[in-house]
C-alpha positions, 0 to 999 in steps of 0.5 A, spaced: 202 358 066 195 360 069 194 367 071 195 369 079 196 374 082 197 370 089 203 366 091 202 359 089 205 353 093 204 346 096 206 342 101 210 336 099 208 332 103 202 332 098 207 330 092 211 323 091 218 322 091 224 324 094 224 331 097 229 334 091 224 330 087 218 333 089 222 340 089 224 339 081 216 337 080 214 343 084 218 348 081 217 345 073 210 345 074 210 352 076 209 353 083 212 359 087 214 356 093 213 350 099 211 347 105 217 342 108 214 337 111 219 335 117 219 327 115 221 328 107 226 332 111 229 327 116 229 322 110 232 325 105 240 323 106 242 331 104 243 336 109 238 342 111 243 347 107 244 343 100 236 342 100 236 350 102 241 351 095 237 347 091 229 350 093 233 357 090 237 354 084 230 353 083 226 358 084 223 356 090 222 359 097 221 355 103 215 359 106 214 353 112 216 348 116 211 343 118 209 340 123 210 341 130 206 337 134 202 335 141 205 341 145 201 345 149 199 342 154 203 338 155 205 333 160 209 336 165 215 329 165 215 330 157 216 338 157 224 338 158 223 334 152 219 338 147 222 345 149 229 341 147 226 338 141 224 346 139 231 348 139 233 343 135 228 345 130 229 352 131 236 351 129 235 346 123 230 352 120 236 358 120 239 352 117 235 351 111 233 358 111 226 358 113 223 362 118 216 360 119 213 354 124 208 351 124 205 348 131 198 344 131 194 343 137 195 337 141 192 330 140 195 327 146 189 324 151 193 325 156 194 332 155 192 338 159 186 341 158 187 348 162 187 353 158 192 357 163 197 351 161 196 351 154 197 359 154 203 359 158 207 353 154 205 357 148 207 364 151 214 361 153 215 357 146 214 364 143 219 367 147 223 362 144 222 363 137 223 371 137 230 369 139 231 365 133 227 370 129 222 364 128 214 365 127 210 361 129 203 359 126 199 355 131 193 350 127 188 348 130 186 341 128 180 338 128 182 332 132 186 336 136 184 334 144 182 340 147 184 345 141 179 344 134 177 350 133 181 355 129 177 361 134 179 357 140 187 358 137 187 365 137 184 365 144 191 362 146 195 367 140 191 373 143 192 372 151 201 370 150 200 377 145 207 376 142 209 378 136 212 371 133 205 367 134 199 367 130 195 363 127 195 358 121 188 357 117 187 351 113 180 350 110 180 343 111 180 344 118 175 348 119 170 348 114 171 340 115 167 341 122 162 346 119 165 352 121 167 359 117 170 365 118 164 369 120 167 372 126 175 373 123 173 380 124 176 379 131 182 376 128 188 382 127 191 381 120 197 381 122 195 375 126 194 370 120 201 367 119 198 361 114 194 359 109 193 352 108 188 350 102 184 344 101 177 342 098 174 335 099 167 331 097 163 330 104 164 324 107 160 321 113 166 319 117 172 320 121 174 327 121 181 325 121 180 319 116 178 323 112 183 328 112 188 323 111 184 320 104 180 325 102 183 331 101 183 334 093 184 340 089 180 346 090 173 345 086 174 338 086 171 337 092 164 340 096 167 345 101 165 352 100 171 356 099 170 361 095 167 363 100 173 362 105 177 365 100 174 372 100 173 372 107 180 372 107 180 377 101 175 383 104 179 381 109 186 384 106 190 377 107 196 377 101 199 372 103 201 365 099 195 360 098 199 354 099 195 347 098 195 342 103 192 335 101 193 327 102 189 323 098 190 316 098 191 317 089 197 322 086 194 327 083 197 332 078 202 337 079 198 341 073 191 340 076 193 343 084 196 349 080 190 351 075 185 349 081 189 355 085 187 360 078 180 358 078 179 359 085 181 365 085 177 368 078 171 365 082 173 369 089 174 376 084 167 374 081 164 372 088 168 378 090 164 383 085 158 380 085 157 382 093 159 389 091 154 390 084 
């Protein structure tokens, strides 16, 4: 197994199979916990406890469910709806003993642009969660309608300044536009509730394509992250390195495991060089 220091883990929707398949596949190639993606569960005929049982027969934890979507902001006829809809999910989370969301930004053209809107639709969501002792990691996607930059999600998380949200930093997201951390220094460390790691070669093309076709194992790619991960590091962030990648090809378990230990030994390098 390589030797890391982090926490490793990975979404499954980046592995094939059936959700107890790819918990076995991930737990056998020596990952540390999961990301659930909400589909492989609504899909699997076990019940959120059994999947529950089976992640701790195997050593796995849940670190998050994901994702929610098109929330902030939205339209006032669907909003009855999508709080019910949280509930629902919040429920399903105490079930399979996982107590962090992820919500992304909203793509809905019809969605509200006013910031004000979008504050209190997150506050109210919040409130909600604290009383199911759920966290929230709000992401901004980088096709989100009005939210597409990680700095412009945590004016939101600031302004709603309830301790169950924070935000969800994914490398792709981030430095598939062009952005960095240069200004994470405004974020409070307790406020960073995720981390979502993928590299991916530079494309000309959709952002959101080729997210969906493009992403790979840290190093396999052109993105900058060791950079991106010593930010993090200087920062103080201890959380897990969770690997979040769709690509029109399976790639190996062992690979996604290694990539995270190589990153790692290159960000100390980085790390230390900055100090020398």
């Amino acid at each position: 197994m390589p030797a890391t220091t982090r926490l490793r883990s990975i979404a499954t929707v980046s592995v094939p199979g059936t959700l107890p398949e790819k918990l076995t596949a991930i737990a056998a190639a020596g990952f540390d916990g999961v990301e659930i993606f909400e589909d492989d569960l609504l899909k699997c005929p076990l019940k959120p406890i059994a999947i529950r049982n089976l992640a701790d027969s195997l050593g796995l934890r849940i670190f998050l469910l994901q994702p929610f979507r098109d929330f902030e902001g939205v339209q006032p006829e669907k909003r009855h709806e999508k709080f019910a809809s949280a509930r629902r999910q919040f429920d399903l989370m105490n079930e399979l003993g996982c107590d962090r969301l992820l919500v992304c930004s909203n793509t809905d053209p019809e969605s509200s642009a006013e910031r004000d809107v979008q504050i209190a639709d997150l506050a109210a969501l919040a409130e909600m969660a604290q009383s199911h002792d759920i966290h929230i990691g709000f992401e901004a996607l980088a096709w989100g309608k009005h939210i597409n930059r990680y700095r412009q999600a945590w004016d939101r998380v600031r302004e709603v300044n309830n301790p169950a949200l924070g935000i969800v930093l994914d490398s792709f997201h981030i430095l598939a536009v062009g952005d960095n951390l240069d200004r994470l220094d405004e974020v409070p460390l307790g406020k960073i509730s995720f981390l979502q790691l993928a590299d991916a070669p530079f494309k000309d093309m959709n952002v959101q394509q080729w997210s969906r076709s493009y992403r790979c194992y840290p190093g396999q790619g052109d993105l900058p992250l060791v950079d991106f991960v010593s930010t993090l590091n200087r920062k103080g962030f201890t959380g897990p390195w969770s690997l979040e990648i769709f690509n029109d090809k399976t790639l190996p378990l062992a690979e996604g495991l290694s990539s995270l230990a190589e990153l790692e030994r290159r960000m100390q390098a980085y790390d230390k060089s900055l100090n020398a």
